[in-house]
PATORGU-300803 format. One line per 10 residues: number of its first residue (from 0); for each residue x, y, z of C-alpha. Coordinates in steps of 0.5 Angstrom, whole numbers, plus 500, padded with zeros to 3 digits. Layout:
<sites>
NUM	X,Y,Z ~ ...
</sites>
This chain:
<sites>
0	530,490,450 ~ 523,493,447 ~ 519,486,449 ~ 521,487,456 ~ 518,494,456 ~ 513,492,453 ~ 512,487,458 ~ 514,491,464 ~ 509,496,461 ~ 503,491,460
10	505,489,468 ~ 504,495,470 ~ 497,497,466 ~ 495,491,469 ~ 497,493,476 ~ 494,501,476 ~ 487,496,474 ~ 487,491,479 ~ 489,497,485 ~ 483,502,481
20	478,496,482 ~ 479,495,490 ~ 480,503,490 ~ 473,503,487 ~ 469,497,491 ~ 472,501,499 ~ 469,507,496 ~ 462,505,496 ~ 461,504,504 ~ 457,498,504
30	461,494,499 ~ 467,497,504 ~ 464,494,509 ~ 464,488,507 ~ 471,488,504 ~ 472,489,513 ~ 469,482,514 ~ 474,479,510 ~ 480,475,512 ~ 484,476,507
40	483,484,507 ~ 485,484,515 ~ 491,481,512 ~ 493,487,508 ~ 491,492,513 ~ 497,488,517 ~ 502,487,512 ~ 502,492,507 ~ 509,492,506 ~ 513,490,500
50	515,484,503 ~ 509,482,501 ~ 507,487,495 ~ 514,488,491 ~ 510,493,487 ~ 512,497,492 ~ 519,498,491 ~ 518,500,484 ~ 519,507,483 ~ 515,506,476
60	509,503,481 ~ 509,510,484 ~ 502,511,483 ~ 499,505,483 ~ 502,505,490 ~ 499,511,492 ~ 492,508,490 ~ 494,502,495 ~ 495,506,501 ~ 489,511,499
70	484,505,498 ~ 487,502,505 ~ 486,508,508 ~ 479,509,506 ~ 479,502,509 ~ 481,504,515 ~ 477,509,518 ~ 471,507,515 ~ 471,504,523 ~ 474,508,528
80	479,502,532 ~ 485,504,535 ~ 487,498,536 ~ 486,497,528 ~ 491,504,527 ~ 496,502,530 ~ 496,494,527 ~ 496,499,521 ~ 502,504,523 ~ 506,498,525
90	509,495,520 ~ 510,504,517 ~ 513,504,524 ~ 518,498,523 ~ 522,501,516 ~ 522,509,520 ~ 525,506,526 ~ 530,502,521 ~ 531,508,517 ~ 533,512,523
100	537,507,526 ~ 541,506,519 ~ 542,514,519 ~ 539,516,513 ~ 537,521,516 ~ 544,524,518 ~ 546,526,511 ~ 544,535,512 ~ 540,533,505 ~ 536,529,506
110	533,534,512 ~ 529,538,507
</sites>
């Protein structure tokens, strides 16, 4: 049991690392610039789920998630295009509307 702790806790490590260097070449503007420019970027700005990203369904990845989103957010707005935002918001789009149409949202707790 401890080895697969430590092995879970070595591939989070490693994770927070790999997320902290992207968060760290968007946040300078013309390296964010350039990062814009690549394919494989453009790819996560429209697939940011965790189908493609299991770490996200990870409560334990919770803020390696959170510099994800805020290093693609960056990303985002360092070009003002609606047509890009709402290719972003999209696949947030789907699991809301999923979520709703399951009734998650019905039970009186889950409302605060």
């Amino acid at each position: 049991m401890t080895q697969i702790r430590g092995q879970h806790l070595g591939y989070t490590l490693q994770l927070q690392a790999h997320v902290r260097a992207a968060q760290d070449l968007a946040s300078g503007y013309m390296s964010g610039k350039l990062l814009l420019k690549l394919d494989s970027v453009a790819f996560i700005l429209v697939n940011h789920t965790s189908k493609n990203f299991a770490f996200l369904d990870q409560a334990v990845n919770s803020r390696a998630r959170t510099s994800f989103y805020h290093t693609l957010a960056r990303l985002l707005f360092m070009e003002d295009t609606p047509a890009k935002f709402k290719a972003f918001v999209a696949p947030l789009q789907q699991v809301g509307s999923s979520a709703y149409g399951r009734r998650v949202f019905a039970s009186p707790g889950s409302r605060y």
